[in-house]
N, C-alpha and C positions, 0 to 999 in steps of 0.2 A: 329237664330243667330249662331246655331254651324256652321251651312254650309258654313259662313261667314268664319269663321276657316281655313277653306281648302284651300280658295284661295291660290295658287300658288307665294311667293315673287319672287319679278323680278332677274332673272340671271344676276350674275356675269361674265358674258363672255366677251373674247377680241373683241366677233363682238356686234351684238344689241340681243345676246342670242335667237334668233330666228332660227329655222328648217327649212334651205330653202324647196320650193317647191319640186325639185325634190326627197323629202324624203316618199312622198305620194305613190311613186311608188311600187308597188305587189311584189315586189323582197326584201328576207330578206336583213338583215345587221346586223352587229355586234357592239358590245356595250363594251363599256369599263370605267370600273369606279373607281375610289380612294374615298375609302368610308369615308365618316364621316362627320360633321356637314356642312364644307362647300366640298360636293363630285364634285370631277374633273372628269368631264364624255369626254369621243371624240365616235366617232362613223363614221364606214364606210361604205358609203352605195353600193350598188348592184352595180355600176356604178366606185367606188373606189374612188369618193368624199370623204373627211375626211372635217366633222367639229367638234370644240371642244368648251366648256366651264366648266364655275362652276354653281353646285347651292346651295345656303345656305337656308339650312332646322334648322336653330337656333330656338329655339320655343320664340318664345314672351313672353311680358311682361303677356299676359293673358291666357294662353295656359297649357292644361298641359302637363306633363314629353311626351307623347305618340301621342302628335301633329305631329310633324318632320318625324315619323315614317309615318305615314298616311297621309301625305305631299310626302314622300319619294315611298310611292305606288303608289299614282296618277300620279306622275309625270315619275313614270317610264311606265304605262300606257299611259301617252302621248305619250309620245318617241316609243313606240310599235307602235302605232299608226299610228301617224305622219311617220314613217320607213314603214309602209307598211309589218310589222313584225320584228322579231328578230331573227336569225338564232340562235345565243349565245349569252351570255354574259362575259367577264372576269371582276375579280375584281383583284385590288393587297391584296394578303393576309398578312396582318401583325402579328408577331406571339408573339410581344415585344409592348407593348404600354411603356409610357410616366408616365402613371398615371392610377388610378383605372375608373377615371371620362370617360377617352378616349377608357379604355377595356370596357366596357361598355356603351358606345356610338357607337363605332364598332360593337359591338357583335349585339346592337340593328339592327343596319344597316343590317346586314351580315344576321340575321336571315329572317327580313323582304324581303329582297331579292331574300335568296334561298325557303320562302313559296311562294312569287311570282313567282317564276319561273317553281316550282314544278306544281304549281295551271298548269301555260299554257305549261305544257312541253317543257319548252324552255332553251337548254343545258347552264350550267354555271359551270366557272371553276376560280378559287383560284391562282393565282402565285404568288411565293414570290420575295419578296421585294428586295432582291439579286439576284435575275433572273432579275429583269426591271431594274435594275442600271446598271445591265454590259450587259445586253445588248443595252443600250441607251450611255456609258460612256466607256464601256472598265473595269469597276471597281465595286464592288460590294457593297463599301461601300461607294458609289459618295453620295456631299451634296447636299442640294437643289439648289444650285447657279449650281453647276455644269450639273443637270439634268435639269436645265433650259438654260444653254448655246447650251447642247447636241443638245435638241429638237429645239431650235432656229438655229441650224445651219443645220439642215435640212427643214429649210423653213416655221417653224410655229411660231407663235408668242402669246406665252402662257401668260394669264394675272398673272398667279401662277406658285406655285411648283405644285398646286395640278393638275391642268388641263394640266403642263406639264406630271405628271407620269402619265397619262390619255393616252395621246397621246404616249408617253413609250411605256403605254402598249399594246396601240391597236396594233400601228407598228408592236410589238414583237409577237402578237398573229394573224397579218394577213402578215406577209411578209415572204417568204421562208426561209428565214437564224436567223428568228426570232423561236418561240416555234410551230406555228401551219403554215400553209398555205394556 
């Protein structure tokens, strides 16, 4: 019955939340996430495809506190996968939460993360939250309508705010004028 647990709830994504084929491919790609209960992930592959979504790792009515988390590693284990590898990872680093419930749901996130990563040596790096707005906006303290106008007028069509900063950030972390190249 626990294993039953793990199953995967179905993404949130603007397409059918699915990893095209050509993601099987031997060639790393890079990963990009907005961490928290529902995390906006995009991802580039070796080829410079970008697809993007959500996935919500809410735990259930029967689950305990530590479900989401071990939800949140399998699934990044897919995506490894299914990628054909991970060259890196970026996440947006938030340094101000909302509430004690959401520091704490982040922290959750952020630590399971960088042990996964650690585990496969596979480089990850923290930006903040004012580096992806002005670089997606011009402005640092852009709101979520705005960071979802940004992204849509470069050709993607985000079901969120969150799968937009997703997309933010991968831009910003694989495009020349963005933080990495």
């Amino acid at each position: 019955m626990a294993l039953a647990t793990l199953t995967a709830p179905p993404p949130l994504a603007s397409g059918d939340g699915t990893i095209p084929l050509h993601a099987a491919l031997a060639h790393r790609s890079v990963l990009a996430l907005d961490l928290g209960t529902i995390t906006g992930w995009a991802i580039r592959f070796h080829d410079g495809v970008i697809t993007s979504g959500t996935m919500r790792f809410t735990p259930s009515r029967f689950e305990s506190g530590g479900m989401p988390y071990l939800r949140f590693r399998h699934w990044l284990g897919d995506v490894a996968r299914l990628a054909g590898g991970l060259e890196r990872i970026v996440f947006e680093e938030v340094r101000r939460h909302a509430g004690t419930d959401a520091a704490h749901i982040y922290g959750g996130f952020l630590a399971h993360l960088a042990a996964w990563c650690e585990e496969r040596r596979i480089a990850y790096e923290g930006v903040p939250v004012g580096t992806i707005k002005r670089f997606a906006t011009g402005r640092g303290n852009a709101d979520k309508a705005a960071m979802i106008a940004a992204i849509e007028a470069r050709g993607f069509t985000p079901a969120d705010d969150n799968e937009a900063d997703a997309i933010a950030l991968l831009l910003w972390a694989t495009e020349a004028q963005g933080g990495r190249a």
